[in-house]
N, C-alpha and C positions, 0 to 999 in steps of 0.2 A: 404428413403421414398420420394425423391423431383420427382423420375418419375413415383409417384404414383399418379393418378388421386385424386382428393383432396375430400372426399366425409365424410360426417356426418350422424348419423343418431340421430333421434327426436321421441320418446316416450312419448307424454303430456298424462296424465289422466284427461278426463274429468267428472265432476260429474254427468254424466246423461246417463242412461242404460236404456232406457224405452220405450224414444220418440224417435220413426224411424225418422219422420220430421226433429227433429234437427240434428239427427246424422249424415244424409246425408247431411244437410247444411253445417254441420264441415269438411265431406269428399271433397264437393266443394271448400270451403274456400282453403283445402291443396293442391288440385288436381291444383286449380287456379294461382299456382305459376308456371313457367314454370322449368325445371327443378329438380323439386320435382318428386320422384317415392312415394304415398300410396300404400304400399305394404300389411298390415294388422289393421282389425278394430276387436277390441275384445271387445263386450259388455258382462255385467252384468247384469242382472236386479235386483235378491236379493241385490248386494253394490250397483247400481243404479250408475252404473261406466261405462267407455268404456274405453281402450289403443287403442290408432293410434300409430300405425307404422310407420313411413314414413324416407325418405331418399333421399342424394342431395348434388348438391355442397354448402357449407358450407352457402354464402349468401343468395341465396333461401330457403334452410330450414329454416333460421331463420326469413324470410320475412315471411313463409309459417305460421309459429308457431306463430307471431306475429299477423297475420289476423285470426287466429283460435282462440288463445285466446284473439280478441277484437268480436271475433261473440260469443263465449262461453257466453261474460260477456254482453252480448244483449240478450240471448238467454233462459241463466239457471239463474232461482233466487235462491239462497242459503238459503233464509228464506224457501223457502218449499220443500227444500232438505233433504229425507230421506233413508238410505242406511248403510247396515253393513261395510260397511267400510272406516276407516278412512279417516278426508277429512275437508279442510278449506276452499276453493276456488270452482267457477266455472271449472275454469283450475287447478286442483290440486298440480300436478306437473310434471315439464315439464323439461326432464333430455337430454340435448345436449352428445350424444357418440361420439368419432373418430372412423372411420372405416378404411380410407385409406387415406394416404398424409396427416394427419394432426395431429398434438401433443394432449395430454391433454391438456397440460397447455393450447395450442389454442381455445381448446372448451372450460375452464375454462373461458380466456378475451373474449371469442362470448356472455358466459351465463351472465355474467355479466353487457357488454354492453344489452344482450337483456331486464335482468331483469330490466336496469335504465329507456331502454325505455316504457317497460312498465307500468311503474310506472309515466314515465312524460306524454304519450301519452293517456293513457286510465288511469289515477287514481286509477289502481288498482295496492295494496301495495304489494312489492316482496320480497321473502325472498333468499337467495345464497346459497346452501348448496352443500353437495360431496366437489368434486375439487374446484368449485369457490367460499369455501364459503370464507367472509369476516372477519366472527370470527370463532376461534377455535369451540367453542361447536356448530355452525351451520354444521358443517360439515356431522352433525349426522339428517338425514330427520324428525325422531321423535321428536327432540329439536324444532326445525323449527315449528312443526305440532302440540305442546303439547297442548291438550286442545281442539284441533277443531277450527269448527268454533263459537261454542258456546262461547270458550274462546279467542274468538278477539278481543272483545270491551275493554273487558282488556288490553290485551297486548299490543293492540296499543298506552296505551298510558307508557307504560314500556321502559324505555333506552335499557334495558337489551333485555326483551323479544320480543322486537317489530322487528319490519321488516326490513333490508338495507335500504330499497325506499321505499318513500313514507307513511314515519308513520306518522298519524295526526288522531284525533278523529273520531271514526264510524260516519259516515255520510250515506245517502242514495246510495251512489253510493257504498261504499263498503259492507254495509250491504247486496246489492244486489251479489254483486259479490266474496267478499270472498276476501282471498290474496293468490298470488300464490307464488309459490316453484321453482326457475329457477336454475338447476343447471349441470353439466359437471362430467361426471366418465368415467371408461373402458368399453368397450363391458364386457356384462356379460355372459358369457355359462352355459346354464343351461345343465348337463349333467348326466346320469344313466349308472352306471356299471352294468354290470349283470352279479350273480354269481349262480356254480353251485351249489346250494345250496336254501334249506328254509325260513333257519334261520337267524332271523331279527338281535339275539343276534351277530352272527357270523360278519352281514352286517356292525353292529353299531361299533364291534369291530377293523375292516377295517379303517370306516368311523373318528374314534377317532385317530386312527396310522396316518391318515394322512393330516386330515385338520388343517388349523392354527390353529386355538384354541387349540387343541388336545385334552388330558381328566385331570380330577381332579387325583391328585398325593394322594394315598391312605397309611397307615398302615398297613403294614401287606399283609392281601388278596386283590391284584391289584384290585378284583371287589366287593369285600363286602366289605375291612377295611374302616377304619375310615378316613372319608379327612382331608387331612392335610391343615390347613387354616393362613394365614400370620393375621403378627398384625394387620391389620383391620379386620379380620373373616372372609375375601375373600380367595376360594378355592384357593392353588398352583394350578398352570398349568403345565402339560408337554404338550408341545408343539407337532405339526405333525410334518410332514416330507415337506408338501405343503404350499408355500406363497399364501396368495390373494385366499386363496378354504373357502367355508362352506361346511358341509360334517354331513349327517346322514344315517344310515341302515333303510332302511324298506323292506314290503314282498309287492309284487303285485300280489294279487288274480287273475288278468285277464293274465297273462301269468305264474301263478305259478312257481316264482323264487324269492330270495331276492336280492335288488339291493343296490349300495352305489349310495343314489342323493347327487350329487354334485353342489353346484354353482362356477364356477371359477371366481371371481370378478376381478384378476389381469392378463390378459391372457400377460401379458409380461413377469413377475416373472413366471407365469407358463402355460405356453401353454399345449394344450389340450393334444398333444400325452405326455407330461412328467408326467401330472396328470395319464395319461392311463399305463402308463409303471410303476408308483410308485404304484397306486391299483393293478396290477398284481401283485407285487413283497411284497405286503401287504398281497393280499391274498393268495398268494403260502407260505408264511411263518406261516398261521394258515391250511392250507392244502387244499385250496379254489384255483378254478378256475376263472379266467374274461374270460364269453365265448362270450362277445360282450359288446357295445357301444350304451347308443340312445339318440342322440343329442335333448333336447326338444327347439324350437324356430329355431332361423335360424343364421346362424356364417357367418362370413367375408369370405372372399374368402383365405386371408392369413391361415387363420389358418389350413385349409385343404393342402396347398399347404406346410407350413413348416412342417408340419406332415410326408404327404407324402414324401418330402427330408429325413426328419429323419429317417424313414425306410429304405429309398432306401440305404443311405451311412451307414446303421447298415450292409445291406446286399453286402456293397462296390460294389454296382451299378452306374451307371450314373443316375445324374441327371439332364441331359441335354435331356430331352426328351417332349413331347407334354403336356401342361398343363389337360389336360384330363385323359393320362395316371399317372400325377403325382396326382391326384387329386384319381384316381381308387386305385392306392397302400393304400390310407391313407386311404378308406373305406372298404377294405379287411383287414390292418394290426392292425385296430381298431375296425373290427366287428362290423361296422354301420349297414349294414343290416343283423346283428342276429336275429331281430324281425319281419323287417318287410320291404321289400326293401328299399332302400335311395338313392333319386333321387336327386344329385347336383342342379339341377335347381329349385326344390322346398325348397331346404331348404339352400343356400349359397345368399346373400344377392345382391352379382355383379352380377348373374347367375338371379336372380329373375327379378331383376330391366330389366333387358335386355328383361327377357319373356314381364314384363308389359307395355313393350314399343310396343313391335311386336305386342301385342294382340290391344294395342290402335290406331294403326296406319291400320292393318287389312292388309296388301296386304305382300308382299314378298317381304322379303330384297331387297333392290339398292345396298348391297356392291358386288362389284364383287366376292373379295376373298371368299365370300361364296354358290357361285353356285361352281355348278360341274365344272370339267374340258372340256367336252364336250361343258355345258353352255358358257363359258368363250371363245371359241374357236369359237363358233358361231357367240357370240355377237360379235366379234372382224370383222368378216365377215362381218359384215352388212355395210348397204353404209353409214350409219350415222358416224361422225370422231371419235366418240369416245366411247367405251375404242380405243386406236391407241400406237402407235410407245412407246412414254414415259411408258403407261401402261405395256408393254409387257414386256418394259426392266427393269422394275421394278420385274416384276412376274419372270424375266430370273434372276436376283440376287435373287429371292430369296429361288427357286431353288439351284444356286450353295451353297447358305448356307445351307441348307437341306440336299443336298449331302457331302457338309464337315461334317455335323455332325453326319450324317449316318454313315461315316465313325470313327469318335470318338466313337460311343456309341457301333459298330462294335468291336472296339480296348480293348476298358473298359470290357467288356465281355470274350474276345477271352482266351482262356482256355492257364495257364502257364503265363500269363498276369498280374495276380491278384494284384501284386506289384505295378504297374500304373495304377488301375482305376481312380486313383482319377486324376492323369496327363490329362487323354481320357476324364473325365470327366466335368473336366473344361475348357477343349474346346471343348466339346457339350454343355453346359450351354451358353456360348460365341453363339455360332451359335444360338441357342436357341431366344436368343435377336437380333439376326442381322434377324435372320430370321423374327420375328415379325415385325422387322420393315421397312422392306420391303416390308411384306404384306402390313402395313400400305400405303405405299408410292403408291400400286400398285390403290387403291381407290383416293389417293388424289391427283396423275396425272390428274386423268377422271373429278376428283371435280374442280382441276386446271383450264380446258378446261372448264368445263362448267360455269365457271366465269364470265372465258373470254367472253364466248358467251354473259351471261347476261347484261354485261357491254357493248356489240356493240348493245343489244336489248333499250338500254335508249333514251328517248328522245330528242332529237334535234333541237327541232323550235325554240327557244330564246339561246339567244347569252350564260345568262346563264345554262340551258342545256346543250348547246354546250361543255362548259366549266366542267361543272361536268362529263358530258362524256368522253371527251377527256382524266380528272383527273382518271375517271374510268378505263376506258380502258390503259391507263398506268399502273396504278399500279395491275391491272391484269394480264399483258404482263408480269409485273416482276414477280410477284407470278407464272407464270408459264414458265419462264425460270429458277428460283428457285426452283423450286420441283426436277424436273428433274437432275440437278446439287447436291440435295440431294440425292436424288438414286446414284449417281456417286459414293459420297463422301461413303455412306455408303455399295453401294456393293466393296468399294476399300477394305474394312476390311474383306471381305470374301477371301483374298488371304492368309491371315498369316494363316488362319485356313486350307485351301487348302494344303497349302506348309508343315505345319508343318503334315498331314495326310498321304502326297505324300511320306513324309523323314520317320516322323515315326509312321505311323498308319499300320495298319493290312496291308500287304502284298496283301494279296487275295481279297481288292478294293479299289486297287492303282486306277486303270481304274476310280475306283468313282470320285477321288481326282482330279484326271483331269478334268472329264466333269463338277466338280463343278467350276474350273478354268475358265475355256472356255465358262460356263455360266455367270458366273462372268462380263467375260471380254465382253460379248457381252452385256450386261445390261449395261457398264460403255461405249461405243462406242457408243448403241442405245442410251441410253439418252443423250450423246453428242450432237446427233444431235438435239435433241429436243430443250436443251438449245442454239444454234446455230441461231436455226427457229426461236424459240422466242425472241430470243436478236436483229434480223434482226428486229425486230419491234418496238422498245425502241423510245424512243424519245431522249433518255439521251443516246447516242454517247460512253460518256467514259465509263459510268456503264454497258454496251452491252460490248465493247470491255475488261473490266474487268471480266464479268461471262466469253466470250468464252474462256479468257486464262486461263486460271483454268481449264474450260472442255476441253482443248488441254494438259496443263500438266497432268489434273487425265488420260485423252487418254495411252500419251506416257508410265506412268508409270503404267498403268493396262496392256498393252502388255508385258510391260519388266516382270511384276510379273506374266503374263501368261507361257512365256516362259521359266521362271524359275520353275514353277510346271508340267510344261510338260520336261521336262529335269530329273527333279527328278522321274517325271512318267514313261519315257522313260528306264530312267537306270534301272528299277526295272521290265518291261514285260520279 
């Protein structure tokens, strides 16, 4: 997970479904963080509730969630709070997820440190529950919540019942505001099977096979005897077959079919396509079909992507292929769109955050890597310097890893083969990441350059200006004789994948394994020179002549390892 962008996502419930005014005011509060994506606002009016969605690197959501719930508790009075559902706080409860690069247990010590603040900065009392909670029976939202808000004035003043932070007698501030619920769990997928079939009983009987709990251990007839109940009166359990699921059958009138909904509370214990694969093999065993998948809310991007792996090496395929194709397997082998199409970008939560950025900005991407080719080739034309020299040699590596892996996935396929896909595979997965990150580098040359520029645009009339410029403009000049020098470094790794495709990949695009070489090698030479030009302008002497010799050894030893793939190339036309 560590080159995982580090990202969390934040679900508070607030108690107010009614008033547009405030709602939007809470949407600003979140919007107002930078780095924060609101991605969904779900009101009620019957509970007189709303869920915000939102999502972020880990310390701006919690900045985010922080200013939301001190406007909440400005906003909504709790004495004249009425709504069907449960609820003690302005801010109800405000549940910290991992999404990417970051542990439970991390969003557990966030929720925690958030609830202390909240409690010392705005007076309103917190209680810990899920992962972060403090005591064992916190862990359970309902312990937390027992009673309402009606039941606060009690509990605050209870050792037992009262809050982590900040418990002290009703006072006017809390009476207004309520106490909130701060706590840390897993993404939750809410998910529906669909079977071919009516029957709820049939659904329920699935739903029982395989969620944790499973069903009560009977006498006799599995479905009418007598349960069997332990010394305390409590039904035996037989357990599922699924860790971390809740699971019930029902029928859905608007598509006329019965489904197993499922919550998967532990998507680590059991990811989504294992949940999918165990309800098929539940329902084939009562003589039922799963003839699709409908994901309700929106999943991380991993979870589509290990899915889709899992299929692919059930069908001993590569998995070394476009994150798009790997993502299209897992919604054909899961029958996402059996009901009703499923569009990755509306419903994967990396894929959305990226729409709500484009939509907020209005104009067309500045990454290069995502214009056309033609695009790309233009821009390169124009008299302005940049995209230039380092960009290109960036874009020429990553090319050659394209073409190696073209060639692995070539291999992994090639019929009589079958025996080493998984060999062809793991080095198209390999390319897979070399190539990414080279596109990367192919934007952060041009970002490089335009630094630099920014740093010669500073001003200069006072001695200190001078000085800050000069400190600018230095450590710009390094930033971009080091990028380039990373392009080196990283298109050097695209030779072992070359060589080893040239020796023993498919035969019939050897030629590939070459020009992947050759592109290789001409991305590690062009950006030589780039780190070269740039270190001509250093101020610091030795640390210039430090980058060039490194781009003169990655030089010599990118030819040697050309020559050697063109050798291996050669012997095989």
């Amino acid at each position: 997970m560590n080159n995982e962008k580090r990202m969390i996502e934040c679900v508070p419930n607030f108690s107010e479904g009614r008033k547009r005014e405030v709602l939007d005011a809470l949407s600003r509060a979140i919007e107002g963080v930078e780095g924060v994506s609101l991605l969904n606002v779900d009101p009620g009016e019957a509970t007189n509730r709303t869920v915000y969605t939102f999502v972020g690197e880990p310390d701006a959501v919690c900045e985010a969630a922080f200013r939301a719930v001190k406007l909440a508790g400005e906003l909504i009075d709790m004495r004249l709070h009425h709504g069907a559902h449960p609820r003690q706080g302005a801010t109800d409860v405000l549940p910290l997820i991992p999404i990417s690069g970051v542990t439970l247990e991390e969003c557990a010590d966030m929720a925690r440190k958030l609830a202390r603040r909240i409690s010392d900065e705005l007076l309103i009392p917190t209680y810990c529950y899920e992962a972060s909670a403090l005591r064992p029976e916190h862990r359970n939202l309902a312990v937390c919540r027992a009673g309402e808000y009606e039941a606060l004035a009690e509990k605050l003043l209870d050792e037992v019942k009262g809050p982590d932070f900040g418990r002290r007698p009703m006072d006017e501030r809390i009476a207004r505001t309520g106490a909130t619920v701060v706590g840390a769990r897993d993404f939750l997928i809410a998910v529906n099977f669909n079977l071919n079939t009516t029957s709820t009983r049939r659904a329920n009987a699935i739903a029982f096979d395989v969620r944790e709990k499973g069903r009560p251990v009977r006498e006799g007839n599995p479905i009418t005897g007598t349960i069997v109940r332990d010394a305390d009166g409590k039904p035996v359990m037989r357990p599922g077959t699924l860790k971390g699921t809740k699971a019930i059958g029902w029928y859905i009138d608007e598509y006329g079919i019965a489904q197993v909904s499922m919550n998967i509370t532990d998507i680590n214990a059991t990811p989504l396509h294992v949940a999918f694969d165990e309800v098929c093999r539940a329902a084939q065993a009562r003589g039922l079909r799963v003839t699709g998948t409908e994901i309700v809310g929106l999943v991380p991007r991993r979870v589509l992507l290990e899915a889709g792996r899992y299929f692919l090496e059930k069908q001993q395929r590569s998995v070394g292929i476009p994150e798009q194709d790997i993502v299209g397997i897992a919604v054909k082998s899961m029958g996402l769109d059996d009901l009703r199409p499923f569009d990755p970008r509306e419903k994967v939560i990396e894929y959305l955050i990226e729409g709500v950025k484009s939509e907020k900005l209005k104009v067309k991407s500045e990454k290069l890597v995502e214009r056309s080719v033609k695009d790309f080739a233009e821009e390169t034309s124009r008299e302005s310097p940049a995209p230039g020299g380092g960009t290109v040699a960036a874009y020429l590596g990553a090319l050659g890893a394209a073409l190696g892996t073209m060639v692995a996935n070539l291999s992994a396929h090639k019929a009589g083969w079958d025996d080493r896909w998984r060999e062809f595979s793991d080095w198209a997965a390999k390319g897979q990441t070399l190539l990414a990150r080279l596109l990367q580098l192919v934007d952060d040359d041009t970002e490089a350059f335009n630094r630099l520029m920014a740093a010669f645009q500073l001003p200069k009339k006072s001695e200190a200006e001078q000085a800050a410029r000069a400190a600018a403009v230095e450590a710009a000049t390094l930033h971009a004789a080091e990028v380039p020098l990373e392009t080196m470094r990283t298109a050097m790794e695209v030779f072992p994948l070359c060589q080893a495709m040239a020796s023993e990949g498919n035969p019939a695009s050897v030629s590939d394994a070459g020009v992947g070489a050759l592109a290789a090698c001409a991305a590690v030479r062009g950006a030589a020179l780039n780190v070269r030009i740039n270190a001509k302008q250093l101020s610091d002497t030795a640390q210039a002549q430090q980058l060039v010799a490194e781009a003169q050894r990655l030089c010599d030893e990118a030819q040697r390892a050309e020559r050697a793939v063109m050798e291996a190339v050669e012997a095989k036309l």
